[in-house]
C-alpha positions as a LaTeX table, in Angstrom:
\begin{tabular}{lrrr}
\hline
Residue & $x$ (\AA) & $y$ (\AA) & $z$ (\AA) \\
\hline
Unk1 & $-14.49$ & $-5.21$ & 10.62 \\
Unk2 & $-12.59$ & $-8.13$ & 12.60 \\
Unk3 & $-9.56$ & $-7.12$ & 14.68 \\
Unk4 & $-6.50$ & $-9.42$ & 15.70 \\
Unk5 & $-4.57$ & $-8.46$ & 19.01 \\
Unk6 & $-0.87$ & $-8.68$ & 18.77 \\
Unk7 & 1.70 & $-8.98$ & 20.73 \\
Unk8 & 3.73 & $-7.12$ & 23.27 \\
Unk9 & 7.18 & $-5.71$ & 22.39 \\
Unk10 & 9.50 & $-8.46$ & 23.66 \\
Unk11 & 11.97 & $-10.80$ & 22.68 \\
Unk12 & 10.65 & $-13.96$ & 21.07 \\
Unk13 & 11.91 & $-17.68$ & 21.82 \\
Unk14 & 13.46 & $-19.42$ & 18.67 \\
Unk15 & 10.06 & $-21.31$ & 18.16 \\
Unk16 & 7.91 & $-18.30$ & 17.41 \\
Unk17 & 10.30 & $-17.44$ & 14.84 \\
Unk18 & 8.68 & $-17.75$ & 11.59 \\
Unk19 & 10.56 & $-19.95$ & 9.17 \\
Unk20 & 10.35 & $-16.83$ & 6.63 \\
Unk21 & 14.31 & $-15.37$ & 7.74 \\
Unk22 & 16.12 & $-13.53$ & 5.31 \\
Unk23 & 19.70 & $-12.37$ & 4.90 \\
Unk24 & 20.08 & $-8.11$ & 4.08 \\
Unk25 & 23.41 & $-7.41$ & 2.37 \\
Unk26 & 23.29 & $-3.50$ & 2.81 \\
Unk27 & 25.24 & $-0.67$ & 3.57 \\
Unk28 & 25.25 & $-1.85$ & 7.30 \\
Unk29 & 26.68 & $-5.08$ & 6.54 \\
Unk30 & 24.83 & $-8.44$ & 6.24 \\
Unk31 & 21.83 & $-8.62$ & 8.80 \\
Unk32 & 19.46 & $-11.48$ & 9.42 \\
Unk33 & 15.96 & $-10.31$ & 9.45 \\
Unk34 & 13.38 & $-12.30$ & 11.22 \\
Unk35 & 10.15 & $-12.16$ & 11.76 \\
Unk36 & 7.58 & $-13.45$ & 14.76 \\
Unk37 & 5.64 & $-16.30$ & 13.23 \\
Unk38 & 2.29 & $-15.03$ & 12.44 \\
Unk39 & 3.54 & $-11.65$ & 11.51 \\
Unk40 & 3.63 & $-12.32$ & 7.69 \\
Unk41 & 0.90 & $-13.63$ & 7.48 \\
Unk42 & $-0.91$ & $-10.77$ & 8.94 \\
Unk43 & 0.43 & $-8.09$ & 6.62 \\
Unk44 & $-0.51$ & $-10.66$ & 3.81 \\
Unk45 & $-4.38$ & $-10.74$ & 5.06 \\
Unk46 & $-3.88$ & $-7.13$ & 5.59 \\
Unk47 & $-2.81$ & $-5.70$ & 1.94 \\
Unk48 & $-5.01$ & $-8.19$ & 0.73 \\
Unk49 & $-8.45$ & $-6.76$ & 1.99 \\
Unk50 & $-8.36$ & $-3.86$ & $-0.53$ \\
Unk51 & $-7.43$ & $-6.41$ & $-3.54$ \\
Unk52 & $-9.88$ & $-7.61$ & $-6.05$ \\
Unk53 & $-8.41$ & $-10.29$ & $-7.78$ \\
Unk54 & $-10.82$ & $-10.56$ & $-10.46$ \\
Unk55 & $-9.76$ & $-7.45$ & $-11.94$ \\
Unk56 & $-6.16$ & $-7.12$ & $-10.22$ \\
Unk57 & $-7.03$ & $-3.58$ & $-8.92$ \\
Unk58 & $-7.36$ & $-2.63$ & $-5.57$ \\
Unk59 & $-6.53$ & 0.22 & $-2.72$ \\
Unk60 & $-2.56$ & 0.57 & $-1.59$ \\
Unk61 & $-1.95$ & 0.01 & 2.15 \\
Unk62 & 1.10 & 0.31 & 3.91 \\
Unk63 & 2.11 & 0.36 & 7.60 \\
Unk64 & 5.50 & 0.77 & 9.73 \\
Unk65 & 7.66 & $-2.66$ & 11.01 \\
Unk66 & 8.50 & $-2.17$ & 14.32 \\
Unk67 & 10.75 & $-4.55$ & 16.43 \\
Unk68 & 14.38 & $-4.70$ & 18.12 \\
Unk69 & 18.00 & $-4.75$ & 16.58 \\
Unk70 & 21.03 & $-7.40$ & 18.42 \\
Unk71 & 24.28 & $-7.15$ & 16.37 \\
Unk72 & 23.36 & $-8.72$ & 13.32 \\
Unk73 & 20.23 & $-9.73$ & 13.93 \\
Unk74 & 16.89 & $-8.23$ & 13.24 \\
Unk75 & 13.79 & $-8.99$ & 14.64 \\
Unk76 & 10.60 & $-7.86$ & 13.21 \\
Unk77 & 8.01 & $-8.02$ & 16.34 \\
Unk78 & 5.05 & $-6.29$ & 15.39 \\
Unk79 & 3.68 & $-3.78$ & 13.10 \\
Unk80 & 0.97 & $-0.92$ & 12.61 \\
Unk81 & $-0.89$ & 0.21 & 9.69 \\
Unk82 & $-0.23$ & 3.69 & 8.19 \\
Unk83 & $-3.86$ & 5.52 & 8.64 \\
Unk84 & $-5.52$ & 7.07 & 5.44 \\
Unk85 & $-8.60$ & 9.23 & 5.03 \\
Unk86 & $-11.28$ & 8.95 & 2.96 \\
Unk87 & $-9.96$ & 10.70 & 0.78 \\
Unk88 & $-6.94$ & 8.94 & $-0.26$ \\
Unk89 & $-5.75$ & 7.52 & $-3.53$ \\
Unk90 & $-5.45$ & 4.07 & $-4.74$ \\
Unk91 & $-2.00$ & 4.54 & $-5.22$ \\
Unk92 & $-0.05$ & 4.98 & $-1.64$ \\
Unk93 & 0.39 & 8.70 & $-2.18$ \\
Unk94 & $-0.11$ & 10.56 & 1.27 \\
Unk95 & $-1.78$ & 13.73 & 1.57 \\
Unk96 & $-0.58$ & 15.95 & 4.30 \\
Unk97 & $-3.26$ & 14.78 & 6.59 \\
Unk98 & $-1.81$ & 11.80 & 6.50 \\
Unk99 & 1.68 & 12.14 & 6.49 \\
Unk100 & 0.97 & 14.37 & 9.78 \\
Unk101 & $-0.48$ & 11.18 & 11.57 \\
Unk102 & 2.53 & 9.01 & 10.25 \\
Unk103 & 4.97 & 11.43 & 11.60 \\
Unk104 & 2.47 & 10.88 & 14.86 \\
Unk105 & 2.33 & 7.46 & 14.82 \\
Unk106 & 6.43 & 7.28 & 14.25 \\
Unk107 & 6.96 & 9.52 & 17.58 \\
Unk108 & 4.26 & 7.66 & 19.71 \\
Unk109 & 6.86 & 4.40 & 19.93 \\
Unk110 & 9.38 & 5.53 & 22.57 \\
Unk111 & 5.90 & 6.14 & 24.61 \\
Unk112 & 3.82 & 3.40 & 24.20 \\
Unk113 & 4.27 & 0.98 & 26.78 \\
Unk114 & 2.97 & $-2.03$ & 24.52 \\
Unk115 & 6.00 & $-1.31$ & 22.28 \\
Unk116 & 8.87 & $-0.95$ & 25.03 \\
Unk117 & 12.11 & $-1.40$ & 23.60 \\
Unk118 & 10.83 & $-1.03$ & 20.07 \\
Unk119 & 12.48 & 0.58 & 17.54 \\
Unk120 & 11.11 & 1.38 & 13.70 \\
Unk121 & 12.86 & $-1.08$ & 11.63 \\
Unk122 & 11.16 & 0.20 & 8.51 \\
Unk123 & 7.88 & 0.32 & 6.53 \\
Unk124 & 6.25 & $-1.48$ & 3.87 \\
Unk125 & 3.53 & $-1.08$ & 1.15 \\
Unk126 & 1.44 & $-2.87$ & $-1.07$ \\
Unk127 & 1.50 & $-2.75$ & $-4.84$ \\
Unk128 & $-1.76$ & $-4.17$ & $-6.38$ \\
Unk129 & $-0.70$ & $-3.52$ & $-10.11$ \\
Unk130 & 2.83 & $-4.55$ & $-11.52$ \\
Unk131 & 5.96 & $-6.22$ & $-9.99$ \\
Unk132 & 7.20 & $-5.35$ & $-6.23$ \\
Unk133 & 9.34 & $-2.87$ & $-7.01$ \\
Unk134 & 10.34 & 0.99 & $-5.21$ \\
Unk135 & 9.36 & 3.68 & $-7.30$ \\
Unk136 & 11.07 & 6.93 & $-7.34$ \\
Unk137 & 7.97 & 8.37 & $-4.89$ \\
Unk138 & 8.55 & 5.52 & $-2.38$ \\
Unk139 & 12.35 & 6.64 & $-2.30$ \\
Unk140 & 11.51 & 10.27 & $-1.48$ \\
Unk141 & 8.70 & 8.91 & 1.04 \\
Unk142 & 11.88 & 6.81 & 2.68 \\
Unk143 & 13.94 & 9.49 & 3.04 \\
Unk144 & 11.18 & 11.81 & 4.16 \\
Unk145 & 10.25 & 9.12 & 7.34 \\
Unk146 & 12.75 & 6.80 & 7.94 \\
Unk147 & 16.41 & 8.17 & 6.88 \\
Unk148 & 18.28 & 6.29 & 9.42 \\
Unk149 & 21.02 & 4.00 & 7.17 \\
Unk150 & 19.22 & 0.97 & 8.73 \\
Unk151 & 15.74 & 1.00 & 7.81 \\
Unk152 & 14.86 & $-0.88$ & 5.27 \\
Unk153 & 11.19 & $-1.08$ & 2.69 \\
Unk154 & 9.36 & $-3.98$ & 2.07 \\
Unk155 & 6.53 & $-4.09$ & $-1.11$ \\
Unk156 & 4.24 & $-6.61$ & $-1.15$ \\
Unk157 & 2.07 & $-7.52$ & $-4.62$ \\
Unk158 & $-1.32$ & $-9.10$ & $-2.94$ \\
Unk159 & $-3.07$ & $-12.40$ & $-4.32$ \\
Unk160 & $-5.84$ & $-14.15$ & $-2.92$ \\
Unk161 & $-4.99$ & $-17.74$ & $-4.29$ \\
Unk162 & $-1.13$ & $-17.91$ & $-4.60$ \\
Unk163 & 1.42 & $-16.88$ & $-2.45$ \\
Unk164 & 1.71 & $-12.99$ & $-1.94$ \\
Unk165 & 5.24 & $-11.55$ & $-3.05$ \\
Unk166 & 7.05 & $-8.65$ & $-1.29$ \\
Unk167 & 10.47 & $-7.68$ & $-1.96$ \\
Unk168 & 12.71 & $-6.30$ & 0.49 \\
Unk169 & 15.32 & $-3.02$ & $-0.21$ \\
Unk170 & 17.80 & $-1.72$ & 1.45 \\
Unk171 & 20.38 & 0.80 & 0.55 \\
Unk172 & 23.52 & $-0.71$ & $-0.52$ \\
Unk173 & 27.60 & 0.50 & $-0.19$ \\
Unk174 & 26.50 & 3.31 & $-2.10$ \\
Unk175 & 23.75 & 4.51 & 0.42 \\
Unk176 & 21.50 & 3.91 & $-2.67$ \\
Unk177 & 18.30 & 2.19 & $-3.57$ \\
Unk178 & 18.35 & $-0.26$ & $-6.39$ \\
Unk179 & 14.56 & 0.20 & $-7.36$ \\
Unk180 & 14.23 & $-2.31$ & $-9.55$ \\
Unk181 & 16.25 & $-5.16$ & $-7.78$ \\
Unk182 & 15.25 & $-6.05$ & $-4.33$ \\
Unk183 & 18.20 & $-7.00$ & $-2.00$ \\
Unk184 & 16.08 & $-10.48$ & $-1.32$ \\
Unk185 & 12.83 & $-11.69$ & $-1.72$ \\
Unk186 & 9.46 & $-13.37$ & 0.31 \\
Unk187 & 6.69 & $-15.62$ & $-0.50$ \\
Unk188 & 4.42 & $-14.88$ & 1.80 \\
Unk189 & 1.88 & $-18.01$ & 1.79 \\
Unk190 & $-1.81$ & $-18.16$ & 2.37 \\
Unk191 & $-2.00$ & $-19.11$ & 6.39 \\
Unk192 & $-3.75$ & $-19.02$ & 9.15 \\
Unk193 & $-3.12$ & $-16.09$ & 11.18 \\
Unk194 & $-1.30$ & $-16.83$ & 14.54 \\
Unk195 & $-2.92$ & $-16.27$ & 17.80 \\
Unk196 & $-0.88$ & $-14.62$ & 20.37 \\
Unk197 & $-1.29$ & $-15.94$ & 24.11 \\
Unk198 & $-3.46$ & $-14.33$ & 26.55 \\
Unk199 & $-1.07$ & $-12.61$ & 28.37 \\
Unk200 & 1.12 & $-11.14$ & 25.50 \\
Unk201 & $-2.17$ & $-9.08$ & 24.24 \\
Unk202 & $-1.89$ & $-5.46$ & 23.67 \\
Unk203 & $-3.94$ & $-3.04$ & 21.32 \\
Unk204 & $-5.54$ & $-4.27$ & 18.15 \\
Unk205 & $-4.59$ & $-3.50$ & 14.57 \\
Unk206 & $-7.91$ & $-2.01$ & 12.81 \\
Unk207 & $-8.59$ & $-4.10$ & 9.10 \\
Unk208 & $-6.97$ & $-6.95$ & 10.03 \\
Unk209 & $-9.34$ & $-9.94$ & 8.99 \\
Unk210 & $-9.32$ & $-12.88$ & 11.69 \\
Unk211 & $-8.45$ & $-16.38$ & 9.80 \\
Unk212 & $-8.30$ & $-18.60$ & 12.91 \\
Unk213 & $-10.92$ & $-19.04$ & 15.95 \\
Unk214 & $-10.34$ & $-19.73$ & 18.76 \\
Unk215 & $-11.04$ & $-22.71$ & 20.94 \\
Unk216 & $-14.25$ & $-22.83$ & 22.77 \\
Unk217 & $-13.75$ & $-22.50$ & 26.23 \\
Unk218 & $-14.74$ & $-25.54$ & 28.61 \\
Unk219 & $-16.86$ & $-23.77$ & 30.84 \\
Unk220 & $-20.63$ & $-23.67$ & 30.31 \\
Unk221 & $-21.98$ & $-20.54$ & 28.51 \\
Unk222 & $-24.71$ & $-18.52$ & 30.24 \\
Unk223 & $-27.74$ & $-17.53$ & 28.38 \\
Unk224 & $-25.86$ & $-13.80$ & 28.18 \\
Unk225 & $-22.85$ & $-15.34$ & 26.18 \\
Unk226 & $-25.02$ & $-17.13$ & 23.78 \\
Unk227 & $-27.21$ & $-14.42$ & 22.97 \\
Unk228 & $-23.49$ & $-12.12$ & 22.70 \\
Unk229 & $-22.79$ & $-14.91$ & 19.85 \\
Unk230 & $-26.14$ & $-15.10$ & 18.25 \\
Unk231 & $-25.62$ & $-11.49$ & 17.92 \\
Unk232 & $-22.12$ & $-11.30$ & 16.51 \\
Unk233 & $-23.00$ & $-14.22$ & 13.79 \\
Unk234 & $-25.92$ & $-11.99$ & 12.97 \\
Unk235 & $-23.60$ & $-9.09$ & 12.14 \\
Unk236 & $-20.44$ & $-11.24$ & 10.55 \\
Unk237 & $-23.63$ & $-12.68$ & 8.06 \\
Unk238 & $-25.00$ & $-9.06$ & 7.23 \\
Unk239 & $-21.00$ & $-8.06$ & 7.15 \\
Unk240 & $-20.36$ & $-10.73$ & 4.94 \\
Unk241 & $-23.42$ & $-9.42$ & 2.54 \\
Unk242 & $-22.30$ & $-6.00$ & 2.33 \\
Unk243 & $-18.67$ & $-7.14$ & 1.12 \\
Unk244 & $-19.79$ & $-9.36$ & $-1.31$ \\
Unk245 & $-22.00$ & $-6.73$ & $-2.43$ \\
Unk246 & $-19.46$ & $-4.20$ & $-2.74$ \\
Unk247 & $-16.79$ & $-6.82$ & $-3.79$ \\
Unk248 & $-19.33$ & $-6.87$ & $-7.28$ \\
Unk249 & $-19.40$ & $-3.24$ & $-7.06$ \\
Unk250 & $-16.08$ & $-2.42$ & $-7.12$ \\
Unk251 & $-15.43$ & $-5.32$ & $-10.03$ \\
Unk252 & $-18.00$ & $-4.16$ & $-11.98$ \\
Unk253 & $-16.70$ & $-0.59$ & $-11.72$ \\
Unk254 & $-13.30$ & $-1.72$ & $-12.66$ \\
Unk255 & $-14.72$ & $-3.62$ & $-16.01$ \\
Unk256 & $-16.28$ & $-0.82$ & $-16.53$ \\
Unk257 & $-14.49$ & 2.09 & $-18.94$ \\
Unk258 & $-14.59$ & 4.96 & $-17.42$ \\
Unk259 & $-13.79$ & 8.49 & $-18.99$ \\
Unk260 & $-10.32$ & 10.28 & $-18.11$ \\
Unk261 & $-12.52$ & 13.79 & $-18.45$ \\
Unk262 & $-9.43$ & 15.15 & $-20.54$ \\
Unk263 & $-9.94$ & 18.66 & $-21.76$ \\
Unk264 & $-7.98$ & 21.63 & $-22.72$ \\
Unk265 & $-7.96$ & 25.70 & $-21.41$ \\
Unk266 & $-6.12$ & 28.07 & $-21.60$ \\
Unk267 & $-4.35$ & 29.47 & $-19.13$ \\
Unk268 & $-2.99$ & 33.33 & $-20.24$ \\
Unk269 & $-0.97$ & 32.86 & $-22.76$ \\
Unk270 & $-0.21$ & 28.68 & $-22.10$ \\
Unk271 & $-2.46$ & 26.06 & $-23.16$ \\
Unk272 & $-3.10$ & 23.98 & $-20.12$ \\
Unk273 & $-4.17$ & 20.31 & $-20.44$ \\
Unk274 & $-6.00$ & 18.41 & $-17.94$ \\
Unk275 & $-7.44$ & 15.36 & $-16.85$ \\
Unk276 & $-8.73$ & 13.09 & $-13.50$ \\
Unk277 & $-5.75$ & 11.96 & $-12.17$ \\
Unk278 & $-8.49$ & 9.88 & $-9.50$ \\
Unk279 & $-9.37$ & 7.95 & $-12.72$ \\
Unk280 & $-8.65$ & 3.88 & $-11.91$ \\
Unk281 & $-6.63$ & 3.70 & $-15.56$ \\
Unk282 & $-4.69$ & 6.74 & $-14.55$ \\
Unk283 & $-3.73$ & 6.09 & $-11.31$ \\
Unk284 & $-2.69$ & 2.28 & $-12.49$ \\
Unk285 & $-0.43$ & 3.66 & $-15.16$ \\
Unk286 & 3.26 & 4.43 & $-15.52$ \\
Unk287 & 3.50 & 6.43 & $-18.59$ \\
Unk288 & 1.35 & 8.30 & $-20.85$ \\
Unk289 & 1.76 & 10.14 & $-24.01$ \\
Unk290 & 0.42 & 13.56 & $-25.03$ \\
Unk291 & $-0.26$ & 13.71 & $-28.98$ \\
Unk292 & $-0.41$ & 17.49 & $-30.41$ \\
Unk293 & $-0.27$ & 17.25 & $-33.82$ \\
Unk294 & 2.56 & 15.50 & $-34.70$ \\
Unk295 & 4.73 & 15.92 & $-31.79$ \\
Unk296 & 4.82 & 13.23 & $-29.07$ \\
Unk297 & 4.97 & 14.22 & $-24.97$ \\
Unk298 & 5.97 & 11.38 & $-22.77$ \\
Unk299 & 4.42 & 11.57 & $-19.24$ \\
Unk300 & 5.32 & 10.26 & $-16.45$ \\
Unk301 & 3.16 & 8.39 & $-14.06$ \\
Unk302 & 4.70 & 11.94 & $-11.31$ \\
Unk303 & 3.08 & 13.61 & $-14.05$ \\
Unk304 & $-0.06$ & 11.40 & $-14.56$ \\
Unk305 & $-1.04$ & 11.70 & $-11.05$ \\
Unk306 & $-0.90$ & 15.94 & $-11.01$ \\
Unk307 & $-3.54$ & 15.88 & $-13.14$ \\
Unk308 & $-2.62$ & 18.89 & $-15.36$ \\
Unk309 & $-0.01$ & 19.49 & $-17.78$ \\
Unk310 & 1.02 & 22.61 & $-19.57$ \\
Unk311 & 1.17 & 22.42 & $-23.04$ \\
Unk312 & 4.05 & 24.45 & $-25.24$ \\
Unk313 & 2.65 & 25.96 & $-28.12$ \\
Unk314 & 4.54 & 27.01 & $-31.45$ \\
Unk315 & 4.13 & 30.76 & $-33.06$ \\
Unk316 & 2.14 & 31.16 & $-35.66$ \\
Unk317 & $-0.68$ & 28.30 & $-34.70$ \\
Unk318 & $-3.75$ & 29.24 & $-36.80$ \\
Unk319 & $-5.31$ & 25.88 & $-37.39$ \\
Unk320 & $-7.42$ & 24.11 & $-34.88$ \\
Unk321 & $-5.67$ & 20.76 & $-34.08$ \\
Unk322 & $-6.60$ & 18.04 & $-32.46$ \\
Unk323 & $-4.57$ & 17.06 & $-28.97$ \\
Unk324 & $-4.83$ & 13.34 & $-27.86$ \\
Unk325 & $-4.44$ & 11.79 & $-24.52$ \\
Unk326 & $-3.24$ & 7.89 & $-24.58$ \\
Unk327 & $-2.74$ & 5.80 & $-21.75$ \\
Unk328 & $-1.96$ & 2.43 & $-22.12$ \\
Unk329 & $-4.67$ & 0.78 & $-25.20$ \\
Unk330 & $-7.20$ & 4.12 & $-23.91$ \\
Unk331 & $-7.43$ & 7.71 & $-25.60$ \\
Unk332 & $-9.17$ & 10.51 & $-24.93$ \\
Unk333 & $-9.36$ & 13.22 & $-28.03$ \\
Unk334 & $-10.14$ & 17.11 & $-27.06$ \\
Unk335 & $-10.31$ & 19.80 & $-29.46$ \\
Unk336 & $-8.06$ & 22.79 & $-29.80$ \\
Unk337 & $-9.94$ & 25.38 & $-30.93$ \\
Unk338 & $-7.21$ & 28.49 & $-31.94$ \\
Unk339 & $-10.44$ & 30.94 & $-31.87$ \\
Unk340 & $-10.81$ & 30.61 & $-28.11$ \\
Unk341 & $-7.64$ & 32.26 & $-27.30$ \\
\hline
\end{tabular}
């Protein structure tokens, strides 16, 4: 995959600011938040690389917003990506594996000398299904990581054609997080992502998809440097292959219905039902509902994602009954035989 090198931790002239500035009315007072020009539209190429528009499903990718703080002005300089494994979610739930290499990632800044005076202004996320809102797990991931009264969340919904929205929260007089309105808003619009000079390079950001080239350099290439290119447009063709091919994969997956493998055991004396919580309709979902006879359990997309659910059962139950799991315009019907207890 293509890598884009960005820039060194230091203060930025007024014409690499991007025009994107917003004003954060918080529980630090009003703060101007700006951003290097180019910055935006990296995150937008970045949470957009696990997005298949066709079927509006897609991976969750986050990363930490690192930059410097001047009275009240905020200046976001640079950014990394939040590692997963290959084992991680859809949604952006962390395992422990992963939270452990955030929590290294968040101490390596004081030492890395590409990031010298850099601070963590906060962290943001993308949300591939639904509107750009915090939910309640991106609060306790907040306060988990980045509980200093200044640091602020940004969630970004991906699109390939229009512009890319991400809403920005902070926590306001209260020291609380309004989930569900976002202290101000972005439109992050398709670009060109901005090249950094020469001498400002640093590290590269892995996943990062390169939407500008460079200009071809005036001296004469030697027979080594055109072979070197030869090669590379070999492997961005047979690269571009394999995504397409696994760009139709993935949609065809996601058109594709695929079974919650909802079932019912029991558990001692409790009835315990469970499901796939890795299941594409699952993980996408905020609610559910659990139909046992004629009572009605609403589950919540916490709940959803644990994949398991124990099930109250009354005295006296001598009939088999039917118990029903419905998410969204889906159901999955298991049987509960009374026998088998």
């Amino acid at each position: 995959m293509a890598t884009i090198s960005i820039p060194q931790a230091v203060a930025f002239p007024s014409r690499d600011l991007s025009k994107d500035s917003v004003w954060l009315d918080g529980s630090q007072g009003i703060v101007e938040l700006s951003w290097r020009a180019g910055t935006l539209q990296q995150i937008r190429t970045f949470v957009g690389s696990t997005y298949i528009s066709r079927s509006g499903k897609g991976d969750d990718v986050g990363g930490i917003l690192l930059g410097r703080r001047d009275g009240d002005n905020t200046q976001v300089l640079t950014w990394r990506p939040i590692v997963r494994g290959k084992d991680a979610t859809s949604h952006f739930y962390l395992n422990s594996k992963e939270e452990q290499s955030l929590s290294k990632l968040l101490q390596s800044v004081k030492s890395d000398s590409s990031l010298e005076n850099m601070e963590v202004l906060g962290w943001f996320r993308s949300r591939t299904k639904g509107e750009p809102i915090l939910e309640e797990h991106d609060i306790k991931f907040h306060e988990q990581f980045f509980d200093k009264p200044a640091q602020f969340a940004m969630v970004v919904r991906p699109s390939h054609q229009r512009p890319a929205a991400a809403a920005l929260f902070v926590r306001n007089s209260k020291n609380e997080f309004d989930r569900h309105n976002p202290t101000a808003k972005l439109s992050l619009k398709p670009g060109p992502v901005a090249l950094p000079e020469e001498s400002e390079l640093s590290e590269s950001i892995p996943g990062v998809l390169l939407e500008e080239s460079q200009a071809p350099s005036s001296k004469p290439f030697s027979w080594l440097a055109a072979l070197a290119l030869t090669t590379a447009a070999a492997i961005v063709a047979v690269g571009c292959i394999l995504m397409l091919q696994w760009t139709e994969k993935r949609a065809t997956a996601a058109n594709t219905p695929e079974s919650f493998g909802f079932e019912l055991v029991f558990d001692g004396q409790d009835l315990k039902a469970r499901w796939n919580p890795a299941a594409n309709t699952i993980m996408s979902a905020d609610t559910a509902q659990l139909l046992l006879g004629g009572e009605r359990l609403q589950l919540s997309h916490s709940e959803l994602v644990q994949g398991f659910l124990r099930v109250p059962l009354k005295d006296g139950l001598v009939a088999d009954t039917e118990v029903t799991l419905k998410v969204g315009n889906r159901e999955e019907v298991a049987q509960l035989i009374v026998a088998a207890r």
